[in-house]
Each structure stands twice: as structure tokens, then as C-alpha cells.
N, C-alpha and C positions, 0 to 999 in steps of 0.2 A: 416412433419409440426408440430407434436406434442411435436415431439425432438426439434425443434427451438423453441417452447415455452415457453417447460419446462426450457429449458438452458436462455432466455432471462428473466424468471422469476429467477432464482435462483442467476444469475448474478448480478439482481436490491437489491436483499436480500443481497445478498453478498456484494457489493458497499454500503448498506445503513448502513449495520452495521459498515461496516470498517470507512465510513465515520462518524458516531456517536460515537463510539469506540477510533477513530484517534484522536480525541479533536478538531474536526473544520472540515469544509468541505475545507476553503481556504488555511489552514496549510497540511492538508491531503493527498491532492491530488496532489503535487507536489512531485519531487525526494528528498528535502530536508526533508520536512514533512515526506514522508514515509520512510528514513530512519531514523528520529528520532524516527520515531513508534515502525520501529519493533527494534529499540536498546531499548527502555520505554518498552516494553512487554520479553522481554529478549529472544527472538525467535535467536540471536544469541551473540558470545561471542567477545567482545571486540575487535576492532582491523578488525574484519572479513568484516566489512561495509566499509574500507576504500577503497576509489572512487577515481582515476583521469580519467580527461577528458586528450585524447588524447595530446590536445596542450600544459595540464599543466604539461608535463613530459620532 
């Protein structure tokens, strides 16, 4: 029970900064949002984030 605690606390921390960090919480929390994030934080290199959806291929 102490392990579910800790983890639902660390989680809330975790969400609150990414969320404050992200530049919005409405821009943030979506698939587009967060891959503009972590392209803006340079977590990776160019070209690595590109996404299709199944039907757009």
C-alpha cells in the first residue's frame, strides 16, 4: 500500500512539472503537444519524432 502511494505521489509530481515545463497544460497533454515538447527540449534529433497514423500511409 506504501508502494501505491509513493508511486501515485511521484506520478502527480511528475505530471505537474511536465505539465508546467510543457508551456500549457491544454497544449501538453495531447500527442501533438508532446511531441512538440520533447522536439523544444532537444530530447531527440530531428526527423526521429516523425508519426503516421496507420490509415495515413
Amino acid at each position: 500500500m506504501r508502494l501505491a502511494l509513493w508511486l501515485l505521489i511521484l506520478a502527480a509530481i511528475v505530471l505537474g512539472i511536465w505539465g508546467i515545463w510543457g508551456g500549457g497544460w491544454d497544449e501538453t497533454f495531447t500527442f501533438a503537444g508532446s511531441v512538440k515538447w520533447l522536439q523544444e527540449s532537444g530530447a531527440f534529433g530531428p526527423g526521429l519524432l516523425e508519426f503516421r497514423f496507420w490509415w495515413e500511409i
